[in-house]
ZAMARGU-4260 file (C-alpha; in steps of 0.2 Angstrom, whole numbers, plus 5000, padded with zeros to 4 digits):
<rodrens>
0) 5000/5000/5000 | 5008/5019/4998 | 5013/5027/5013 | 5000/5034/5024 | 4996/5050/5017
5) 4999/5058/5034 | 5017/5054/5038 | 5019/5057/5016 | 5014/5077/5021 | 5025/5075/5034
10) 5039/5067/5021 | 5035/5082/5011 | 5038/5095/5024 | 5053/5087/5028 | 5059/5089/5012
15) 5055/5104/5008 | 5063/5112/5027 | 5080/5114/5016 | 5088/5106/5032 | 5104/5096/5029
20) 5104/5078/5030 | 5111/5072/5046 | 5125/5060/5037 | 5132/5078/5030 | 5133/5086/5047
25) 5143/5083/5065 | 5133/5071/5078 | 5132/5087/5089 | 5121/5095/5075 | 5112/5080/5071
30) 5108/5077/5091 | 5099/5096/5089 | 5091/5093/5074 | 5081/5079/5081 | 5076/5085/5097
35) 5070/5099/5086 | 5060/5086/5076 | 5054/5078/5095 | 5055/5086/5111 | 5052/5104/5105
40) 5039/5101/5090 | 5027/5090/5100 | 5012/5101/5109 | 5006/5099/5125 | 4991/5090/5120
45) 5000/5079/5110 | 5011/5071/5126 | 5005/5055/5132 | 4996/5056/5147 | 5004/5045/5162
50) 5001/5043/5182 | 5020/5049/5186 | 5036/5055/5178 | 5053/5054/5190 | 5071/5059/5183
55) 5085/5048/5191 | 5098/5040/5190 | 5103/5021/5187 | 5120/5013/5186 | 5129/5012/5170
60) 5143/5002/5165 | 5155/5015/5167 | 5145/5027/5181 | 5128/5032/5183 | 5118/5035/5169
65) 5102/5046/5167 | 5085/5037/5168 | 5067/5041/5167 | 5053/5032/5177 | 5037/5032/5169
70) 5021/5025/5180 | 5004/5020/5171 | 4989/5029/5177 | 4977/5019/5191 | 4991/5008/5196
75) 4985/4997/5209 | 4997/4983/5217 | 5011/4976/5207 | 5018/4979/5189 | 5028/4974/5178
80) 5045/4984/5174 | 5051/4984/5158 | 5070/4993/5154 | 5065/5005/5137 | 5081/5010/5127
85) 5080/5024/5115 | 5084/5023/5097 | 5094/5036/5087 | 5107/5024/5079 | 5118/5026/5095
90) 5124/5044/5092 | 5109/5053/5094 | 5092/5053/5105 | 5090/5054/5123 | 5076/5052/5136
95) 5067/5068/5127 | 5067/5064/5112 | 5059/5046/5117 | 5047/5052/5131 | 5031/5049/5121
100) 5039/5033/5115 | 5040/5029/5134 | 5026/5034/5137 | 5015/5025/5126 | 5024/5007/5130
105) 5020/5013/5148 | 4999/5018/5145 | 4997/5006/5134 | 5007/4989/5140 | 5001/4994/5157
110) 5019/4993/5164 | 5032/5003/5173 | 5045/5009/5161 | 5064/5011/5166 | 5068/5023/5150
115) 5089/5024/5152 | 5101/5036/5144 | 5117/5026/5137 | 5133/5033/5133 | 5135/5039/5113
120) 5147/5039/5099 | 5157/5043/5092 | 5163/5049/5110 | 5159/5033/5117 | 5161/5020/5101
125) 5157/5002/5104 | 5154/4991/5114 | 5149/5006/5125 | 5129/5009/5124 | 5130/4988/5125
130) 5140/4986/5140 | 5126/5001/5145 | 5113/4995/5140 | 5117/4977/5149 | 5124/4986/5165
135) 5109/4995/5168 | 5095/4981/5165 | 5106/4969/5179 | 5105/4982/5188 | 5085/4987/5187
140) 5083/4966/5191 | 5089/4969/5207 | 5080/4982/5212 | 5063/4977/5204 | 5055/4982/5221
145) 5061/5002/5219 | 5049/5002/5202 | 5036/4987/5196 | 5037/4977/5213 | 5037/4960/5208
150) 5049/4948/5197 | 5043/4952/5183 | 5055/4961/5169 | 5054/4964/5151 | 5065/4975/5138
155) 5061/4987/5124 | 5070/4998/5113 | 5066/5006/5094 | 5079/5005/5081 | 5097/5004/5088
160) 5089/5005/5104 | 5079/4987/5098 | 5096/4984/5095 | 5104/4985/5112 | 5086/4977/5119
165) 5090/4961/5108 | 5108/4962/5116 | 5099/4962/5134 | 5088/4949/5131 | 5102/4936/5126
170) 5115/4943/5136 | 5105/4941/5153 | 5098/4922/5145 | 5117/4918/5146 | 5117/4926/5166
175) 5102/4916/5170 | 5090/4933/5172 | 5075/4928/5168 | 5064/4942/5156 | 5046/4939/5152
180) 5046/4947/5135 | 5058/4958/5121 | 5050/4972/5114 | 5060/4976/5097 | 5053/4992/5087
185) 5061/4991/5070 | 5077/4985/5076 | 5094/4986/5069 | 5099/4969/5070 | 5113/4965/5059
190) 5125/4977/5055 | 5132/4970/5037 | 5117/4961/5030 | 5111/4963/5011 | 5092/4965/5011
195) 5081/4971/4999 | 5072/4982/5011 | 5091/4993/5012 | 5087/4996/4994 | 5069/4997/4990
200) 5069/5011/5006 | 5088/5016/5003 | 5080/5037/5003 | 5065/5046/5005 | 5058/5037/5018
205) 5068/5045/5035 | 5079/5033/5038 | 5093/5033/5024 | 5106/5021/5020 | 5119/5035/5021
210) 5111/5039/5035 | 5114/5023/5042 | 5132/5020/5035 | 5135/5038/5046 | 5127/5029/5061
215) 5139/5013/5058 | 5154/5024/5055 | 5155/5034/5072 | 5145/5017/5082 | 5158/5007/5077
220) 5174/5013/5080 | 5187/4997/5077 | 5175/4985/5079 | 5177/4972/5063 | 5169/4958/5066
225) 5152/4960/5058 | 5146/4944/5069 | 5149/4950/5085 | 5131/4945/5092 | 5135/4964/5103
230) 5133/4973/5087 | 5123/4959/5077 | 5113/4949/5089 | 5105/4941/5074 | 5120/4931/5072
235) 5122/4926/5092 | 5129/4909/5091 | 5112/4902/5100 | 5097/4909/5100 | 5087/4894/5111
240) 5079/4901/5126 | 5076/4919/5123 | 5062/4929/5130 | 5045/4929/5119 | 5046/4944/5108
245) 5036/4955/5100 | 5045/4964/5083 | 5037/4977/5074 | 5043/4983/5056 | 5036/4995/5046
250) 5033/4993/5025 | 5045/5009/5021 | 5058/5005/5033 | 5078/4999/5025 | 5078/4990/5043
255) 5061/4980/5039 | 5069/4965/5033 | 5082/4963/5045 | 5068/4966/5058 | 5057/4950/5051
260) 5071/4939/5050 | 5077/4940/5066 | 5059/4937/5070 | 5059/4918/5060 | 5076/4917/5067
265) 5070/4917/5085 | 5052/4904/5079 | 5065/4895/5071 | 5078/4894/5090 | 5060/4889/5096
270) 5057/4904/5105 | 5039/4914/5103 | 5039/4929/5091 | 5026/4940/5086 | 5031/4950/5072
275) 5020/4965/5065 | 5021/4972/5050 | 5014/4990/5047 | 5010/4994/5029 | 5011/5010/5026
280) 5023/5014/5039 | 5040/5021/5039 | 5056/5021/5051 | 5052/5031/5066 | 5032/5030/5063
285) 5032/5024/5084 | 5032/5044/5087 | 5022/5050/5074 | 5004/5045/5081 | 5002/5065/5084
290) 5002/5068/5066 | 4996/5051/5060 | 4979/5040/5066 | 4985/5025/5057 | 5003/5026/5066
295) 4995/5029/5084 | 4982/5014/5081 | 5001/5003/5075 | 5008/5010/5092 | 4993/5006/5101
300) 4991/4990/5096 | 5009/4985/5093 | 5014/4991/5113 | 4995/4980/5118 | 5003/4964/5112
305) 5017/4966/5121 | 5007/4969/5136 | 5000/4952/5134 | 5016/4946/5135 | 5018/4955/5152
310) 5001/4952/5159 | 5000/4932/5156
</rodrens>
């Protein structure tokens, strides 16, 4: 199907702003170009309404780390606690740029959502927002009575941050943590695969390939091993045993086919996946539900299934 006409006006405005492309400008400009896409364009109407918002922080692997707590309105007794990282292909995006994403896993999967602020690149290249990512979720399961107040624990992240949620789920498998479910928002899953998606979608649709080579470039730093499962974690070693998971990808996204095959790869390691696939719908569509119907009713329903995950 085309792309929803609302996110192809928005496409258009995009377009015809004359700004830069990020992959043409320093990751300082590109971290203030987004947060005046996010945190400043969004109205006060348009903000997800919660129970409670705390800043904090939470333990990183290198020292402590910004957080955000998010708490569902009418809470009543025990919730579950699900560890949310942001997406912004490790170099930009921060807990504002994310809060209605945050927001809406929290309203809508009825959970209390951890959102953490991991270190970027290129000032901090890889393995950082990994070792990041993994500190701070150990350290959330052992403090599950300072937020949802029972055992149970999920992650979620969108984009690079579906990444380093992927990376979670199968690094705190191998530690014996349990996690209830994975939450994977158009992940980026495999740093070097050859999809058609990465063509078909390689421009116009918000998330380039150039764009994306510009994210790997300064993410990178010497990493080379385009298997390393903390880069990759579609080609962990073992999939077996992983958390059930539910992977949304969207029709005009260069990640979508990544998404969906790490998807089959987990069905096929005999673990559950859900994977949802929104026609119509581009890269980043999980913070355009202000401007779109048809992307709310994907978020809606999309962060509902993985309540059910959380709520079994």
């Amino acid at each position: 199907m085309p792309v929803d006409p609302s996110i192809a006006a928005l496409l258009t405005m995009l377009e015809q702003s004359g700004a830069p492309p990020l992959y043409e400008g320093t990751p300082e400009a590109g971290r203030a170009y987004y947060l005046s896409l996010t945190r400043d364009a969004r109205a006060p109407e348009a903000v997800v309404p919660v129970g409670a918002v705390e800043d904090r922080t939470v333990p990183g692997a290198a020292g402590d780390l910004p957080a955000r707590v998010y708490r569902p309105e009418g809470a009543d007794g025990p919730l579950p606690t699900v560890v949310f990282l942001h997406g912004g292909g490790w170099v930009i995006g921060d807990l504002d740029t994310h809060d209605n994403m945050a927001r809406n896993v929290c309203r809508h999967a009825r959970a209390v959502v951890v959102a953490v602020d991991y270190r970027l690149a290129p000032e901090h290249p890889f393995p950082a927002a990994a070792e990041d990512a993994v500190a701070s979720a150990r350290w959330v399961a052992q403090h599950l009575d300072e937020f949802g107040g029972d055992d149970r624990l999920a992650v979620a992240g969108d984009s690079a941050g579906g990444n380093l949620a992927a990376v979670v789920a199968q690094t705190l498998r191998d530690d014996g943590t349990p996690l209830l479910g994975q939450f994977l928002i158009y992940p980026a899953v495999d740093a070097e695969g050859d999809y058609p998606s990465r063509v078909e979608n390689a421009k116009g649709y918000f998330l380039e390939k150039d764009t994306m080579d510009w994210f790997y470039g300064h993410y990178r730093g010497a990493w080379e091993d385009a298997r390393d499962a903390r880069m990759s974690p579609l080609h962990h070693a073992d999939l077996s045993g992983l958390p059930p998971a539910v992977v949304v990808t969207a029709e005009y996204d260069p990640l979508r086919d990544e998404g969906e095959a790490y998807g089959e790869a987990l069905q096929a390691a005999g673990a559950t996946a859900h994977v949802l696939r929104y026609d119509g719908m581009i890269h980043g569509f999980f913070d355009m539900g202000a401007v779109s119907p048809a992307a709310q009713a994907a978020i809606e329903e999309s962060c509902a299934r993985f309540g059910e995950l959380l709520h079994r």
